[in-house]
Backbone and ligand atoms as CSV (ligand in chain L), in Angstrom:
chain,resi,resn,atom,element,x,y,z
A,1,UNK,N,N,5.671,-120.304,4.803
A,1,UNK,CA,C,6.400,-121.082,3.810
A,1,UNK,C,C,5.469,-121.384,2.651
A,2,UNK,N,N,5.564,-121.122,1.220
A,2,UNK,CA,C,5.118,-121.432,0.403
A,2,UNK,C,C,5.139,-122.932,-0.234
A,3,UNK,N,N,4.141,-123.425,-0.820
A,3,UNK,CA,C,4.114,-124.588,-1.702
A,3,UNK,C,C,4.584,-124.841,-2.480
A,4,UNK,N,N,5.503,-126.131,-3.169
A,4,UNK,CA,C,6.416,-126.090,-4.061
A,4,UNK,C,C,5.387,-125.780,-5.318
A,5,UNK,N,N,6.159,-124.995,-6.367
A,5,UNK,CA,C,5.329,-125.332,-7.917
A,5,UNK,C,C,5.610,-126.501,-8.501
A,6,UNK,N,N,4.453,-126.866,-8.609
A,6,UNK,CA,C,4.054,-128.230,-9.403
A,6,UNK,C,C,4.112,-127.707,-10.876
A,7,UNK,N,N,5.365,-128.666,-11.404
A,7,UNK,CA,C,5.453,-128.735,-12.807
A,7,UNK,C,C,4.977,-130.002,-13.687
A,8,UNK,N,N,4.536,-129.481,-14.896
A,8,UNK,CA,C,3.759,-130.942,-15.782
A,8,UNK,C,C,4.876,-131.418,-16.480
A,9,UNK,N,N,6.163,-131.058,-16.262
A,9,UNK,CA,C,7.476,-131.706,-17.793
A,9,UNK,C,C,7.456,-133.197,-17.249
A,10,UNK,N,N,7.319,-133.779,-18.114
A,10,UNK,CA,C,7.221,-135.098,-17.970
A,10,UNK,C,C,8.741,-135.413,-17.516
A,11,UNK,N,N,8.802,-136.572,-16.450
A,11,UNK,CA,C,10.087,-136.947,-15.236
A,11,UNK,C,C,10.232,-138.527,-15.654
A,12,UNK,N,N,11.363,-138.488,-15.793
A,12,UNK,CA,C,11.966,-139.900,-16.254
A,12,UNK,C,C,11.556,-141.048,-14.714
A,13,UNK,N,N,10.589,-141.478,-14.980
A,13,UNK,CA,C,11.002,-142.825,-14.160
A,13,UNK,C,C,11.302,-144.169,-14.083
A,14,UNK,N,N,11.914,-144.762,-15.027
A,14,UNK,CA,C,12.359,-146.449,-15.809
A,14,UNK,C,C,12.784,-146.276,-16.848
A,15,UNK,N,N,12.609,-147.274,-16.876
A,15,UNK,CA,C,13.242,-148.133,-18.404
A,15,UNK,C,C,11.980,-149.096,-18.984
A,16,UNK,N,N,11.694,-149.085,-20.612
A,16,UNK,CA,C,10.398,-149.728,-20.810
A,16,UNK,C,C,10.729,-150.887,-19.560
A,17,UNK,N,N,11.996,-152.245,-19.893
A,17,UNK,CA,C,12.174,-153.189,-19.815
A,17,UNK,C,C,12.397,-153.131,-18.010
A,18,UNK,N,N,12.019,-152.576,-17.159
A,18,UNK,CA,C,11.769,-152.767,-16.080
A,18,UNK,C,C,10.181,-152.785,-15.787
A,19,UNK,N,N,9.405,-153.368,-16.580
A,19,UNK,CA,C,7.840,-153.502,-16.315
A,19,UNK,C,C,7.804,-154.518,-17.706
A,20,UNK,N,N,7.510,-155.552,-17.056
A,20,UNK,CA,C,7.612,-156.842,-17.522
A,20,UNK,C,C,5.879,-157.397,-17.883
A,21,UNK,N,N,5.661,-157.332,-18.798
A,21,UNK,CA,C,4.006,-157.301,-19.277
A,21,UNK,C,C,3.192,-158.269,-18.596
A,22,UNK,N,N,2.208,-157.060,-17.374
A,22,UNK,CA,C,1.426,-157.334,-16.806
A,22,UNK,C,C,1.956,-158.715,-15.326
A,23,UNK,N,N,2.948,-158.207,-14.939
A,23,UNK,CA,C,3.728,-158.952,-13.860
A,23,UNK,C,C,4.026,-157.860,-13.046
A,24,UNK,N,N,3.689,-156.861,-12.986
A,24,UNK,CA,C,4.824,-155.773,-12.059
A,24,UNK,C,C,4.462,-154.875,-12.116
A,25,UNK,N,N,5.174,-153.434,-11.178
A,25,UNK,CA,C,4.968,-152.368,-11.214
A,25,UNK,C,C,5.864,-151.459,-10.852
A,26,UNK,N,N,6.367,-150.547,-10.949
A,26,UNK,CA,C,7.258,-149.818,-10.227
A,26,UNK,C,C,6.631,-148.377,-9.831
A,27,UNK,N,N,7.491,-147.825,-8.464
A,27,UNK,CA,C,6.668,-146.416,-7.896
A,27,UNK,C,C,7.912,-145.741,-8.510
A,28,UNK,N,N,7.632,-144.253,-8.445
A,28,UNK,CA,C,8.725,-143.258,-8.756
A,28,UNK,C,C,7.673,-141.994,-8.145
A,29,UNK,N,N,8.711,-141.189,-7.446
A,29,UNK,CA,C,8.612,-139.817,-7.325
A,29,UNK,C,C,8.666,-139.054,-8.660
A,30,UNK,N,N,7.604,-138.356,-8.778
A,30,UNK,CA,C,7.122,-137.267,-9.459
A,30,UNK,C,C,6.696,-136.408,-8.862
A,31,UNK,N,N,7.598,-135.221,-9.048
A,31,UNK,CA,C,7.072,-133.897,-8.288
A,31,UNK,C,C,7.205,-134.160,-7.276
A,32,UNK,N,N,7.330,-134.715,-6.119
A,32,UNK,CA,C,6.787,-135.331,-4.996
A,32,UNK,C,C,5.420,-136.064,-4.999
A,33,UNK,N,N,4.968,-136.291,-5.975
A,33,UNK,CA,C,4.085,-137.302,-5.482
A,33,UNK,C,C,4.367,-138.540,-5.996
A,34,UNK,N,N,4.438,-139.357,-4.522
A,34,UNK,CA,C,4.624,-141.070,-5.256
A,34,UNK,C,C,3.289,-141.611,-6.623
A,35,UNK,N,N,3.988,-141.976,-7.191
A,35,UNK,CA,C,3.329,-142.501,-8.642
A,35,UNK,C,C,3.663,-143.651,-9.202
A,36,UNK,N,N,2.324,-145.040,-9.063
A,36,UNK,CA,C,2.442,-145.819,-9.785
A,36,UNK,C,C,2.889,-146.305,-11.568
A,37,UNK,N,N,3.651,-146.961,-12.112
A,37,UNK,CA,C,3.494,-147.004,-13.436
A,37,UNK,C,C,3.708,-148.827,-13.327
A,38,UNK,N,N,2.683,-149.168,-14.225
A,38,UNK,CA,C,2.541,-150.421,-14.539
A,38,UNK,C,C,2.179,-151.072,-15.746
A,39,UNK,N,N,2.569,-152.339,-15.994
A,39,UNK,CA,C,2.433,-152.219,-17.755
A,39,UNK,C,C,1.153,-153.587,-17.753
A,40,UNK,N,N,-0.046,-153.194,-18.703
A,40,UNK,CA,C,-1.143,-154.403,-18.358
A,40,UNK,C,C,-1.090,-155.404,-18.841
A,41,UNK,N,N,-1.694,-156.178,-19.379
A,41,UNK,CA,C,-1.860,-157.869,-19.728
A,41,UNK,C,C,-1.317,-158.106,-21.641
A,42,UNK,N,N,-1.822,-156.464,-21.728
A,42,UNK,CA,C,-1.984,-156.489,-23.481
A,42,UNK,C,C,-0.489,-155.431,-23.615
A,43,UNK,N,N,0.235,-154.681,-22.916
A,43,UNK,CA,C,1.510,-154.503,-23.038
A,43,UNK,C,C,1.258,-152.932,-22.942
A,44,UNK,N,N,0.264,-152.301,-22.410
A,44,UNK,CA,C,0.018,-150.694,-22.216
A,44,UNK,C,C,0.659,-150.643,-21.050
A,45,UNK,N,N,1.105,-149.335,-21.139
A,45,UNK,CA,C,1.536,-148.742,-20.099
A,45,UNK,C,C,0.904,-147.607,-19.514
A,46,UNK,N,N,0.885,-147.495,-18.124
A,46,UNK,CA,C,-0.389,-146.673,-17.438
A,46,UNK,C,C,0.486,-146.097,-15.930
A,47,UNK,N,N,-0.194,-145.341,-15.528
A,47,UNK,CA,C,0.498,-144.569,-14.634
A,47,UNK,C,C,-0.408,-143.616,-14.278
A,48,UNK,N,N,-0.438,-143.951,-12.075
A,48,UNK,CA,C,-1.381,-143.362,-11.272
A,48,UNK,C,C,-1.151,-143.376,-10.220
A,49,UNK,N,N,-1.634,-142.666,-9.557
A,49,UNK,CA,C,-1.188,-142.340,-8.138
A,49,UNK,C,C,-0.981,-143.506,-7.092
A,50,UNK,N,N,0.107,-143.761,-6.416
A,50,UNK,CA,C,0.316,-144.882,-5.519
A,50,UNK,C,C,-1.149,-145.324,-4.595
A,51,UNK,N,N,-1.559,-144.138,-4.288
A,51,UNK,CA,C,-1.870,-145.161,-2.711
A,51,UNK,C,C,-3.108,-144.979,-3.241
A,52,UNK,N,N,-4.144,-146.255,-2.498
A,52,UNK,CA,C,-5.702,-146.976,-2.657
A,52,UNK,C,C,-6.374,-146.140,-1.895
A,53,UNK,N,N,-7.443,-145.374,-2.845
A,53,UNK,CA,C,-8.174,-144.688,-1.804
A,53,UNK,C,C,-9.288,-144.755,-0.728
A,54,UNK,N,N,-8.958,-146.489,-0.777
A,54,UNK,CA,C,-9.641,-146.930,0.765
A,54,UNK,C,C,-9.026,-146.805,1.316
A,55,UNK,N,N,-7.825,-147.170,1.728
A,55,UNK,CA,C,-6.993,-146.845,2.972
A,55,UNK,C,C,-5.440,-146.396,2.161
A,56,UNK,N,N,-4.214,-146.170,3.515
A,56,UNK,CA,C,-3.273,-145.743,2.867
A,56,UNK,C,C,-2.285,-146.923,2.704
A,57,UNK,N,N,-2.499,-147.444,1.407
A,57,UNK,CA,C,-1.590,-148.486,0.872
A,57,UNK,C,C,-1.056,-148.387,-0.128
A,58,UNK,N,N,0.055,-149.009,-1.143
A,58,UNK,CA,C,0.689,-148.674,-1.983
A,58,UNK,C,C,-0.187,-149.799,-2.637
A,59,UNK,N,N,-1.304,-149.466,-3.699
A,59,UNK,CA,C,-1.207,-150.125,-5.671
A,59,UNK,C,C,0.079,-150.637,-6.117
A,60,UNK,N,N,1.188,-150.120,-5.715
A,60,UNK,CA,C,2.127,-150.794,-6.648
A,60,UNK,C,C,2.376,-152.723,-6.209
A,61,UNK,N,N,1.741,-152.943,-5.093
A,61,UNK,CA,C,2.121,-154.404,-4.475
A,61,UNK,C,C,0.890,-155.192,-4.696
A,62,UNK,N,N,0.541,-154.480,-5.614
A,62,UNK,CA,C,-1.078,-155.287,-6.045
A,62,UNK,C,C,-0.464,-155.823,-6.726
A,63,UNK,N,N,-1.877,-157.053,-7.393
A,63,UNK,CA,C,-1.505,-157.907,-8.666
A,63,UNK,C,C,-2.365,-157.232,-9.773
A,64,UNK,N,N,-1.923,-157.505,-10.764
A,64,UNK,CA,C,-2.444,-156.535,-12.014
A,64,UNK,C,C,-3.239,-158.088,-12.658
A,65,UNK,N,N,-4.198,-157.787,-13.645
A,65,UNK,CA,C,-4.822,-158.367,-14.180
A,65,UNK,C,C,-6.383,-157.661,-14.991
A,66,UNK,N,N,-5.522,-157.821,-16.247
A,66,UNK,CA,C,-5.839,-157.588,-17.679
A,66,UNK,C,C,-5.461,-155.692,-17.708
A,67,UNK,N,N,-5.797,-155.008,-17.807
A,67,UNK,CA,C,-6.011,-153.535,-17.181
A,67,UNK,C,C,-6.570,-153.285,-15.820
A,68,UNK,N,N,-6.623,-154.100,-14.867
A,68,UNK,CA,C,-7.074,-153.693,-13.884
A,68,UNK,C,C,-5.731,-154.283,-12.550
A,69,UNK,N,N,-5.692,-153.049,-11.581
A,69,UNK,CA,C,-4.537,-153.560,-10.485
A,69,UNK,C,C,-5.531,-153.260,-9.497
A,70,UNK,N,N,-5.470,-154.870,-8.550
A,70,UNK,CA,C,-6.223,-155.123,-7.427
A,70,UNK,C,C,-4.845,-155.157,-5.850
A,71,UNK,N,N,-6.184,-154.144,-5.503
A,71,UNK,CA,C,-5.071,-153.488,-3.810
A,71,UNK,C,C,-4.873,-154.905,-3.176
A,72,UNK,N,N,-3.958,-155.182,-2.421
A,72,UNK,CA,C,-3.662,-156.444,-1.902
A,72,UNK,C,C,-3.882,-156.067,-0.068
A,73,UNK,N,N,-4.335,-155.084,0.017
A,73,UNK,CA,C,-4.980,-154.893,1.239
A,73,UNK,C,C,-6.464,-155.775,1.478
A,74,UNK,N,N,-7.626,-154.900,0.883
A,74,UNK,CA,C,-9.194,-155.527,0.957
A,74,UNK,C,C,-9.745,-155.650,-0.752
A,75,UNK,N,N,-9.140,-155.940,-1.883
A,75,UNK,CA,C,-9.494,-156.523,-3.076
A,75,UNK,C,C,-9.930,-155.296,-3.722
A,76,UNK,N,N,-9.702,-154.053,-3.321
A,76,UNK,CA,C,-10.300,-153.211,-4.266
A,76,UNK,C,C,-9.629,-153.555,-5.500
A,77,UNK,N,N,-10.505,-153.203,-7.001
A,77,UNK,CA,C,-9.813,-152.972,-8.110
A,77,UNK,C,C,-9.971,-151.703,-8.899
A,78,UNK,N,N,-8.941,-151.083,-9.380
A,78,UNK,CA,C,-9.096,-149.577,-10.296
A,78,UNK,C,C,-8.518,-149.802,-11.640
A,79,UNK,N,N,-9.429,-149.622,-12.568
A,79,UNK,CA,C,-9.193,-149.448,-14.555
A,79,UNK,C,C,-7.741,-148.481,-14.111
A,80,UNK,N,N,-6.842,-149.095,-14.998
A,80,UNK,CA,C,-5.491,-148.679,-14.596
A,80,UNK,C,C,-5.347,-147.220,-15.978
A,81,UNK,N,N,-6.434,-147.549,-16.623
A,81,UNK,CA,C,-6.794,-146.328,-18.057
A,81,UNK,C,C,-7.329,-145.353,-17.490
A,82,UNK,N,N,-8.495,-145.520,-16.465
A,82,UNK,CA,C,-8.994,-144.103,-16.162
A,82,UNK,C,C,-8.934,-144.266,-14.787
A,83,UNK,N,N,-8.082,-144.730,-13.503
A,83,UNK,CA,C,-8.344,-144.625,-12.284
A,83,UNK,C,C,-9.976,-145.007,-11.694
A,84,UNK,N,N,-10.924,-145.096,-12.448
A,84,UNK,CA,C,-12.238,-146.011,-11.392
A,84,UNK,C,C,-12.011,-147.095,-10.771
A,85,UNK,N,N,-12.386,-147.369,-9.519
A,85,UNK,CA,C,-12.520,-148.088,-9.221
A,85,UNK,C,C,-13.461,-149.207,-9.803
A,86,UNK,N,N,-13.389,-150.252,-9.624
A,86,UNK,CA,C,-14.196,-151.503,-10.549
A,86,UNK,C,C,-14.331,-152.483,-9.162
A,87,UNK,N,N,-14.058,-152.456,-8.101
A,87,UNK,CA,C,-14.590,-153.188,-7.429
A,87,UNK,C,C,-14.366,-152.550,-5.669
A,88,UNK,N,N,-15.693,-152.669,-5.129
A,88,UNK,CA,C,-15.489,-152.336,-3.758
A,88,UNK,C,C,-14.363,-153.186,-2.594
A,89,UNK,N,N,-13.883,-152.371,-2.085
A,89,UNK,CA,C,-14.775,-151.095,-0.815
A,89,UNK,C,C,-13.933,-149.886,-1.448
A,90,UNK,N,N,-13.342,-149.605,-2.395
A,90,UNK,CA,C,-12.334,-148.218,-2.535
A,90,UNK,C,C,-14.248,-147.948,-3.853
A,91,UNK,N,N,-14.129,-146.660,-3.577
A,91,UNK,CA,C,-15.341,-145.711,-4.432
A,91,UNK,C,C,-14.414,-144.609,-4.819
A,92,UNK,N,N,-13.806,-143.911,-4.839
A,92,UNK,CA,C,-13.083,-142.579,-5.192
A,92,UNK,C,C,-12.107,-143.328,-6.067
A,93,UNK,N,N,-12.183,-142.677,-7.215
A,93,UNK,CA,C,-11.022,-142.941,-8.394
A,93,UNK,C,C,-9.516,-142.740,-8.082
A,94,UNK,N,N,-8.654,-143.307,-8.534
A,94,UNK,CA,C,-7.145,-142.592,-8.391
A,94,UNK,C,C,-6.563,-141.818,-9.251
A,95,UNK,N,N,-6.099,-140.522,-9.370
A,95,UNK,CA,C,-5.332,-139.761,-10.653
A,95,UNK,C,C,-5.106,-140.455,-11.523
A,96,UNK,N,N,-4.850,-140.631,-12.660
A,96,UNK,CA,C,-4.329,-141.410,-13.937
A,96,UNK,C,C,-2.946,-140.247,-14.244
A,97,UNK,N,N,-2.060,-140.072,-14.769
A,97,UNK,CA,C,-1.047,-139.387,-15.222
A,97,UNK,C,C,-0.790,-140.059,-16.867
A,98,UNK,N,N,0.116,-139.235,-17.405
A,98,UNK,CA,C,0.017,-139.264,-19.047
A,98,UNK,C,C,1.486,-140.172,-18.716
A,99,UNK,N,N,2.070,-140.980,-19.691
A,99,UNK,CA,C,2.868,-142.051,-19.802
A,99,UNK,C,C,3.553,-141.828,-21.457
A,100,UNK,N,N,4.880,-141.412,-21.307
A,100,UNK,CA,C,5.500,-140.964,-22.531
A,100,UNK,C,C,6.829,-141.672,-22.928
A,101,UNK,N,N,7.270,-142.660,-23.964
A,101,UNK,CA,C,8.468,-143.706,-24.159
A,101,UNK,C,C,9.081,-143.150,-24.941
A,102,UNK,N,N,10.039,-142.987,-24.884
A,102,UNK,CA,C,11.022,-142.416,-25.836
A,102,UNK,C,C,12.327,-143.467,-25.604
A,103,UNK,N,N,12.756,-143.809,-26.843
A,103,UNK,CA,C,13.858,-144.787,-26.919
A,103,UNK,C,C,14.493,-145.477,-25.474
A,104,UNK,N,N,12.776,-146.308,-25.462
A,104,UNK,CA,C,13.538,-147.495,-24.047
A,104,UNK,C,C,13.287,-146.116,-23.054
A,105,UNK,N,N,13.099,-145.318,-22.750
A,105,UNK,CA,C,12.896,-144.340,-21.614
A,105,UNK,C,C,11.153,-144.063,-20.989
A,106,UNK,N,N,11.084,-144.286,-20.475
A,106,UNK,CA,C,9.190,-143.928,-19.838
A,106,UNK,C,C,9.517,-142.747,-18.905
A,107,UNK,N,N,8.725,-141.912,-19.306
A,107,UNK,CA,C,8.556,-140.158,-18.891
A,107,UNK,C,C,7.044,-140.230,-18.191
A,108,UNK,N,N,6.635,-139.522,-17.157
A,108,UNK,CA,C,5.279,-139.046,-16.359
A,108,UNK,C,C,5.258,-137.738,-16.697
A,109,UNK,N,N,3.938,-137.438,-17.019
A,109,UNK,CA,C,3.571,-135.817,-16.448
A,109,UNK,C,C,2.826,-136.299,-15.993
A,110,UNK,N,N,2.455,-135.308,-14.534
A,110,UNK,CA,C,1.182,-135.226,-13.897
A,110,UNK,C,C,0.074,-134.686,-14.609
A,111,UNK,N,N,-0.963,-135.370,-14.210
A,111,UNK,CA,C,-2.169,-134.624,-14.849
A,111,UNK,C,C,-3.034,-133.797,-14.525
A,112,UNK,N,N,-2.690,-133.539,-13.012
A,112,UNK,CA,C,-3.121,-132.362,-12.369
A,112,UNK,C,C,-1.866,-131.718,-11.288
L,1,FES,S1,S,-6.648,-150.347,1.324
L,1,FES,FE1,FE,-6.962,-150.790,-0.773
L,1,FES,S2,S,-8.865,-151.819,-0.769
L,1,FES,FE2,FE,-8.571,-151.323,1.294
């Protein structure tokens, strides 16, 4: 059985006004891969791979604060701009994906 092809067309997942500045987050399937999008303190919008790469938990049930969303598992935190981590025990970055608005609409492409 072959692997699906992974396409980059950016995939509708919200509405701006369902990410409420720097309160929230929502997941959406892309491609099949679950994908965070969350909006930060200053009103950017960012978008990265769900799960913490310390263990397997969903980022989206973190609390966000300023550009940074902290795992609500063991406190890791990851720059929600470039996926680093900024605070231990997670060391491995998370994907970042590109984030595209078009009239009230937010679009993902993957970035790999
Ligand atoms: S599972 Fe996220 S910090 Fe441990």
């Amino acid at each position: 059985m072959s692997e699906p092809v992974r396409t980059r067309e950016p995939v509708l997942v919200c509405q701006v006004g369902d990410l409420p500045t720097g309160a929230g987050a929502v997941v959406a399937d892309v491609d099949g891969r679950r994908v965070t999008i969350a909006r930060d303190s200053a009103g950017d919008l960012h978008a990265f791979d769900d799960t913490c790469t310390h263990q397997n938990v969903s980022l989206a049930e973190g609390e966000i604060e300023g550009d940074r969303i902290e795992c609500w598992l063991h406190g890791s935190q990851f720059d929600m701009r470039t996926g680093e981590p900024k605070q231990l025990p997670a060391t491995r970055p998370v994907a970042v994906h590109t984030v595209i608005v078009e009239r009230g609409d937010v679009f993902v492409a993957l970035s790999d």
